[in-house]
C-alpha positions as CSV (number, residue, x, y, z in Angstrom):
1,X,-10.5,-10.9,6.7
2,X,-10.9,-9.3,3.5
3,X,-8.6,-10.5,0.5
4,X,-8.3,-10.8,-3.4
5,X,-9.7,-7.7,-5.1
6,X,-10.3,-6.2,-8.6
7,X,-6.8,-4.5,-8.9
8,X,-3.1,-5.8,-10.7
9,X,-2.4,-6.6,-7.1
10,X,-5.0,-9.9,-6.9
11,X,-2.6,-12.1,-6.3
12,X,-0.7,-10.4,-3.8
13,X,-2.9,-10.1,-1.3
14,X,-4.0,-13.5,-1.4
15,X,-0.2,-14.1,0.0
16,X,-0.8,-11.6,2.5
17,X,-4.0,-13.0,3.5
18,X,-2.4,-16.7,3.7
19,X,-0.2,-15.7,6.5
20,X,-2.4,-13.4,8.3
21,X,-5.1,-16.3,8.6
22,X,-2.1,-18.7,10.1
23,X,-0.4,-16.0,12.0
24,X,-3.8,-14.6,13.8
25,X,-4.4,-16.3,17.2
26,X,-7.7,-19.0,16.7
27,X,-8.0,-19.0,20.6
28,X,-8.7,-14.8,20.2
29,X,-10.7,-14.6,16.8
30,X,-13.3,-16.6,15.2
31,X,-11.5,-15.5,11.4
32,X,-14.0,-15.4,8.9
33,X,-12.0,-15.1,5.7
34,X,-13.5,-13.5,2.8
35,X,-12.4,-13.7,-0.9
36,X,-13.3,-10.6,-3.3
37,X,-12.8,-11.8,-7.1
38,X,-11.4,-9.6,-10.1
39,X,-15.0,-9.1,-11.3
40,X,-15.9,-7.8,-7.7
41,X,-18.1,-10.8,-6.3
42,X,-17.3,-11.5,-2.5
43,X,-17.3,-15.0,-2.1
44,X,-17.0,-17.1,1.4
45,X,-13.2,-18.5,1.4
46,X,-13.8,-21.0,4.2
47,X,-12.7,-24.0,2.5
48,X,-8.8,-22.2,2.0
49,X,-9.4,-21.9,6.1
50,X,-10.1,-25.8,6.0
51,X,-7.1,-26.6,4.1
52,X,-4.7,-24.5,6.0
53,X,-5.8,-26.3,9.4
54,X,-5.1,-29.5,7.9
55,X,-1.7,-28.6,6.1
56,X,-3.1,-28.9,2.9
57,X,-2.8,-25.1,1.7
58,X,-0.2,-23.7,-0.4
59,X,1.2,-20.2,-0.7
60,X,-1.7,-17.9,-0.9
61,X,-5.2,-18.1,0.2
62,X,-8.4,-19.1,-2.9
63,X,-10.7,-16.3,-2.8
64,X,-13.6,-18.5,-4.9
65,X,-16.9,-19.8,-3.3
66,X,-20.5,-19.1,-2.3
67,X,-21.4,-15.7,-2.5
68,X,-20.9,-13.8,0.5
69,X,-23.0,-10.6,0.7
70,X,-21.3,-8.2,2.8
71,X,-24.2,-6.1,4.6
72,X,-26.9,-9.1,5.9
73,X,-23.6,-11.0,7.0
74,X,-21.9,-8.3,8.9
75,X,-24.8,-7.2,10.5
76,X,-25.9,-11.0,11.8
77,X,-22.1,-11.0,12.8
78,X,-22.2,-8.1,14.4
79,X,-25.3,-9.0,16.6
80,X,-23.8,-12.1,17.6
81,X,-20.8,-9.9,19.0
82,X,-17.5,-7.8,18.5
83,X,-16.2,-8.0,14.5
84,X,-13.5,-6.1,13.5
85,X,-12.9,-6.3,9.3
86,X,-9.0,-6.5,8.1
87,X,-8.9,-5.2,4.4
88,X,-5.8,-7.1,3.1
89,X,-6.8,-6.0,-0.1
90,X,-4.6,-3.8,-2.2
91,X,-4.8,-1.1,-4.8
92,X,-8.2,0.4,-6.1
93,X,-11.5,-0.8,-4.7
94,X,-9.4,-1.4,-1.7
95,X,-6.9,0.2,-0.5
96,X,-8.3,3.5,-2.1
97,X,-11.1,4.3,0.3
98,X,-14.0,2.7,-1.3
99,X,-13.6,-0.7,0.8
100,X,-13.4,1.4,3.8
101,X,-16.6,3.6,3.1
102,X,-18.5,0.3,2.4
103,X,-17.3,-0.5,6.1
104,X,-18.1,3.0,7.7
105,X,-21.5,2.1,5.8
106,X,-22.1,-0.9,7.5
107,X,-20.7,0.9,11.1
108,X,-18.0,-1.9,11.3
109,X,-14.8,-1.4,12.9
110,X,-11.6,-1.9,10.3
111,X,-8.1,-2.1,10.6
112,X,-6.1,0.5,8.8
113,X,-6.7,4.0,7.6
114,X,-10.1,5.3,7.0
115,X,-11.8,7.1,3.8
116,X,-10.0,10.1,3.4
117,X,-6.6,8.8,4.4
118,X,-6.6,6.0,1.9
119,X,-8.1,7.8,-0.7
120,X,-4.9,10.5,-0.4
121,X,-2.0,7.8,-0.1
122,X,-3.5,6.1,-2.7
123,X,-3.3,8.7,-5.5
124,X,-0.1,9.5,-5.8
125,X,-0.5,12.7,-7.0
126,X,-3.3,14.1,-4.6
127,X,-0.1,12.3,-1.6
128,X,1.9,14.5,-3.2
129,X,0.4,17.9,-3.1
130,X,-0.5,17.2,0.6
131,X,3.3,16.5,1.5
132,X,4.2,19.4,-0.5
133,X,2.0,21.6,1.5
134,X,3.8,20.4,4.8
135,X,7.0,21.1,3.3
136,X,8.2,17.4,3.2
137,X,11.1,16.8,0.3
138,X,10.7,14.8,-2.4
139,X,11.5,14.1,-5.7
140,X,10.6,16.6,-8.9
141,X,7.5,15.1,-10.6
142,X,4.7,15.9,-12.8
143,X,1.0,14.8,-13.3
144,X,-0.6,14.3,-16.7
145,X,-4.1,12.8,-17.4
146,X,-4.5,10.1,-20.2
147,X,-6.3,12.6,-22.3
148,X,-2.6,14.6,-22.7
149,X,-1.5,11.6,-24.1
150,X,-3.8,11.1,-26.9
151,X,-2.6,12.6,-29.9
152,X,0.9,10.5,-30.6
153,X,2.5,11.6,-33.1
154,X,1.2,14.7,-33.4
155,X,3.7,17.9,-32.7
156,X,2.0,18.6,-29.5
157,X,2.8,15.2,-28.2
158,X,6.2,14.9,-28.9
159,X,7.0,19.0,-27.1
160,X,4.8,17.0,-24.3
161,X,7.7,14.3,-24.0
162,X,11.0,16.7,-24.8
163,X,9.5,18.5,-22.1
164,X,8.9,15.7,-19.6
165,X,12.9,15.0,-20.1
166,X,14.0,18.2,-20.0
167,X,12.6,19.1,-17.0
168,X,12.8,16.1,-14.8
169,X,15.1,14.3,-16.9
170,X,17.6,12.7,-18.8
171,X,15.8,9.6,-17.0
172,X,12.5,9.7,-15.1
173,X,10.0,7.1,-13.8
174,X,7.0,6.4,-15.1
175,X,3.9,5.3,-12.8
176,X,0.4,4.8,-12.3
177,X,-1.1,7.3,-10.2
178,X,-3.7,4.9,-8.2
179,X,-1.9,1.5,-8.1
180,X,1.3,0.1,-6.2
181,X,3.8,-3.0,-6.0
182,X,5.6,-1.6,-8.7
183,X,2.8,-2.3,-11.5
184,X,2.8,-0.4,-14.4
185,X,5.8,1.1,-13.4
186,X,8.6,1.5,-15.8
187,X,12.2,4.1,-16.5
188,X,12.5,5.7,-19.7
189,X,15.4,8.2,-20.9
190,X,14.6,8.9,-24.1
191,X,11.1,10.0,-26.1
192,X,10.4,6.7,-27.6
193,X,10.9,4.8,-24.2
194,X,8.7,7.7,-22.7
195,X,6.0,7.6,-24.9
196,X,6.0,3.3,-24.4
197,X,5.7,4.5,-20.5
198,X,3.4,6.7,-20.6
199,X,0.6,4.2,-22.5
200,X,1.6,1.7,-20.3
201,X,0.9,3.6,-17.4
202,X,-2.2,4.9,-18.6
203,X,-3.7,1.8,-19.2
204,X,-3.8,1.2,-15.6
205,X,-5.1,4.8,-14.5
206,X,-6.3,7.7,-16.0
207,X,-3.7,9.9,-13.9
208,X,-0.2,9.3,-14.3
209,X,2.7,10.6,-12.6
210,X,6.3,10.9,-14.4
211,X,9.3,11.3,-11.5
212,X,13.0,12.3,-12.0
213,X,15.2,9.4,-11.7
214,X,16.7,9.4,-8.1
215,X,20.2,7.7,-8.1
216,X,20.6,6.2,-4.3
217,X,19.4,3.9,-1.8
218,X,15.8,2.9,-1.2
219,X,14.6,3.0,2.5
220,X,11.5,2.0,4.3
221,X,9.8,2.5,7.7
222,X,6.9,1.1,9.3
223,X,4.6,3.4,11.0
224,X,1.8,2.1,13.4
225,X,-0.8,4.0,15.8
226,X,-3.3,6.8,15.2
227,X,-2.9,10.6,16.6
228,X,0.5,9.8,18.0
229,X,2.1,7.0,15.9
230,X,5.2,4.9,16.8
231,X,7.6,4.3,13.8
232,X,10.6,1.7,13.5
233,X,13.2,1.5,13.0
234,X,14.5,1.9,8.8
235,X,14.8,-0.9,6.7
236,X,16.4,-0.9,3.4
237,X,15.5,-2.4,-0.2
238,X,18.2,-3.9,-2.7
239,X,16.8,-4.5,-5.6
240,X,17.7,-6.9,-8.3
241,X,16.8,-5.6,-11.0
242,X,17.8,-1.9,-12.4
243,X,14.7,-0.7,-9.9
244,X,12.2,-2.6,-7.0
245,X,9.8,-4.2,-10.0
246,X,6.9,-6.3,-9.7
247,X,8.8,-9.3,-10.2
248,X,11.5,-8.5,-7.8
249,X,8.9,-8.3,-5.1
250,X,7.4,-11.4,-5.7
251,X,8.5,-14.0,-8.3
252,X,12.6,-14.0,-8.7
253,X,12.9,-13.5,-5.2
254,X,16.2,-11.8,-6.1
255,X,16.0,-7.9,-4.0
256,X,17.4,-8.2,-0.3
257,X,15.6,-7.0,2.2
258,X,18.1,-5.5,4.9
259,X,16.2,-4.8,8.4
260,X,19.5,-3.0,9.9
261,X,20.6,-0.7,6.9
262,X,24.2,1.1,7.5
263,X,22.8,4.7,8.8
264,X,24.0,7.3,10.8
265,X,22.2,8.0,13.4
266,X,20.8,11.1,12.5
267,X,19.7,10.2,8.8
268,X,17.6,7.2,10.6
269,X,16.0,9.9,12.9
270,X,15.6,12.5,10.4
271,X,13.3,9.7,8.6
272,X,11.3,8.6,11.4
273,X,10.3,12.2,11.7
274,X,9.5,12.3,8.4
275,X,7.7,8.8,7.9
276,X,5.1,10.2,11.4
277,X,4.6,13.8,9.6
278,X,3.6,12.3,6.2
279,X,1.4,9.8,8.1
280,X,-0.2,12.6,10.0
281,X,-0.3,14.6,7.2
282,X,-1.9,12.5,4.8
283,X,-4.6,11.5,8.0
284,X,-3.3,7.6,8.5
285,X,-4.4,5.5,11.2
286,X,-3.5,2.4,12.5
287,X,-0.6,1.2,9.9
288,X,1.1,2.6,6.5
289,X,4.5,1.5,5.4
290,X,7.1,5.0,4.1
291,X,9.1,4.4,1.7
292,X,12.2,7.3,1.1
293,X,15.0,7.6,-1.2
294,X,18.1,8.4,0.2
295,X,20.0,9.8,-3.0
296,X,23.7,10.0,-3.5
297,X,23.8,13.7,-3.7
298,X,22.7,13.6,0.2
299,X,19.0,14.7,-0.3
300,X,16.3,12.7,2.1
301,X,13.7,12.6,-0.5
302,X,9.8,10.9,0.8
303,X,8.5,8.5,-2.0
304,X,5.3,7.1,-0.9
305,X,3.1,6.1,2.2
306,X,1.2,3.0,1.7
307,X,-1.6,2.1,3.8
308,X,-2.0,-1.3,3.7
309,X,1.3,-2.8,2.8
310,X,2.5,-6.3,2.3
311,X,1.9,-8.4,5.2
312,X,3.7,-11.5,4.4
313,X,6.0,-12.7,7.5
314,X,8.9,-11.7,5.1
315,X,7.4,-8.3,3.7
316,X,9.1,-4.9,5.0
317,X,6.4,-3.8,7.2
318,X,6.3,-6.5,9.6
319,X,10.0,-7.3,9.7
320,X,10.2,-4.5,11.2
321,X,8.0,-4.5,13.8
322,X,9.9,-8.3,14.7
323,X,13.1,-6.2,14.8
324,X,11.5,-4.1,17.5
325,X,10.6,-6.5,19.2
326,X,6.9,-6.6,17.9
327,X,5.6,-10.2,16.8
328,X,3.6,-11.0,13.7
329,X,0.3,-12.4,16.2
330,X,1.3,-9.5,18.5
331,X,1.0,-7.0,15.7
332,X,-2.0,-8.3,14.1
333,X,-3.7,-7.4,17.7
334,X,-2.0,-4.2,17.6
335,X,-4.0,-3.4,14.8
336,X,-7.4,-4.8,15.7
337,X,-7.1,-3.2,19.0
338,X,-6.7,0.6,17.1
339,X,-9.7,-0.6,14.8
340,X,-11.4,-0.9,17.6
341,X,-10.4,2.8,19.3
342,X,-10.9,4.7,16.0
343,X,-14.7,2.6,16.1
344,X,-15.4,4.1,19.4
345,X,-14.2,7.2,19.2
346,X,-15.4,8.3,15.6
347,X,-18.9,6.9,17.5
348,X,-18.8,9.1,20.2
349,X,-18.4,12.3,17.8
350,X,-21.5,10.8,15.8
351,X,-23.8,10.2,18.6
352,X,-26.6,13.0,19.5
């Protein structure tokens, strides 16, 4: 089990990891958990696996230790019998497809989506020029790279902005292109707030995507499978704050998570459609969590697909799986057993 990371979204997975590494069944797997630092190292994380079997480990998982060095150790593993990695690490260098080429590399079997599918739900701009393509709604956006944002002050830069406003405006979203849990994320309605968006945003990616403001309900699906994926059932995001923000996800604890939203019956189908063609679309396998907008003005709008989502017993995706009658061990062998399937068959189409 993979965890930590080099992205803003460290700490999360270490939460997600925690859980997993209690939730997974010890009878079934010999878990070998593996903590990747912000400065890259990978580092054995077997002494957080000590203190969780003796009740002495808090809320996340510690990804510091002896050097771990993926290739020699997978490959003993490997010859001593079946391993199957779970990346729990979010963001770039994770959930972006260069963990998962590492992996195809090493000719390991993974749980989620492989190179090219996380490397398109990743950046949010190359997502949304796929979903485009297959006609799926959403919201009006533009791309700009950090080196249209250079010249502040300048008369360029400020037409850039009035621009930005007027066509997608009179408030928009600012966010990272290659990042998620809401950091670097930030509204602005006005040119000064904009421009303070913008560089924020920026300084977590070179690409940058700017969003018109959709006024409406937030709702998510999980999606699990390959070829021919089963989705759930919606579930539906409160926030509370003025939008889903980093903090509202993890530290005030104050968004409600609502895992039987008030929908008719044909807007919940309408988005299940939806959530399997943008997971086909954007070539997902094994899990991705949807997220939609369903604005006031009636419009079914697709935000993002997210590939390996929050895996806390509490987080969206695996709620509501439980609500389908899906457990959290269950679904963490749901998920090993498709790593395994891809493995095999992406063999057989290898093999001479």
């Amino acid at each position: 089990m993979l965890f930590g990371g080099r992205s803003a979204e460290h700490d999360v997975s270490c939460i997600s990891a925690r859980h997993v590494l209690a939730a997974a069944d010890p009878d079934t797997y010999e878990i070998v958990p593996v903590g990747i630092a912000r400065d890259g190292q990978w580092m054995s994380a077997d002494s957080s696996a000590a203190a969780l079997a003796v009740g002495s480990l808090g809320d996340r998982l510690d990804p510091n230790g002896p050097a771990w060095d993926p290739f020699p150790r997978l490959a003993e593993m490997s010859a001593e019998g079946p391993v199957v990695v779970f990346p729990l690490v979010h963001g770039p260098f994770g959930e972006d497809g260069t963990l998962q080429g590492l992996l195809e590399m090493a000719d390991i079997p993974y749980v989620g989506s492989g190179v090219l599918g996380s490397a398109l739900a990743m950046d949010k701009l190359a997502a949304k020029e796929i979903v485009t393509h297959h006609g799926l709604p959403q919201a009006r956006y533009r791309g700009l790279h950090a080196d249209q944002l250079t010249e502040k002050g300048s008369e360029g830069h400020r037409a850039t902005l009035e621009s930005l406003l007027s066509e997608l405006g009179p408030r928009v979203f600012v966010k990272p292109a290659n990042l998620g849990s809401s950091v670097g994320v930030a509204p602005a309605g006005d040119v000064t707030s904009l421009d303070a968006a913008l560089a924020d945003a920026a300084s977590y990616d070179e690409w940058v995507v700017v969003e018109e403001a959709v006024t409406g309900r937030e709702i998510e699906l999980a999606v699990l499978g390959d070829r021919i994926p089963q989705v759930s059932g919606p579930g539906e995001i409160r926030p509370g704050e003025a939008f889903y923000s980093y903090a509202d996800k993890y530290e005030t604890d104050a968004a409600e998570l609502i895992d039987e939203p008030d929908l008719a019956p044909d807007i919940t189908v309408g988005f299940q459609e939806m959530a399997a063609r943008a997971f086909i679309a954007l070539r997902c396998s094994g899990m991705a969590r949807v997220d939609f907008f369903l604005a006031d003005d009636g419009r079914m709008l697709l935000n993002e697909v997210n590939t390996i989502p929050g895996f806390t017993p509490i987080s969206m995706y695996p709620r509501l799986w439980q609500k389908a009658g899906l457990s959290y061990p269950a679904l963490i062998d749901r998920l090993v057993d498709l790593a395994l399937e891809r493995h095999a068959r992406r063999r057989r189409n290898t093999e001479r």
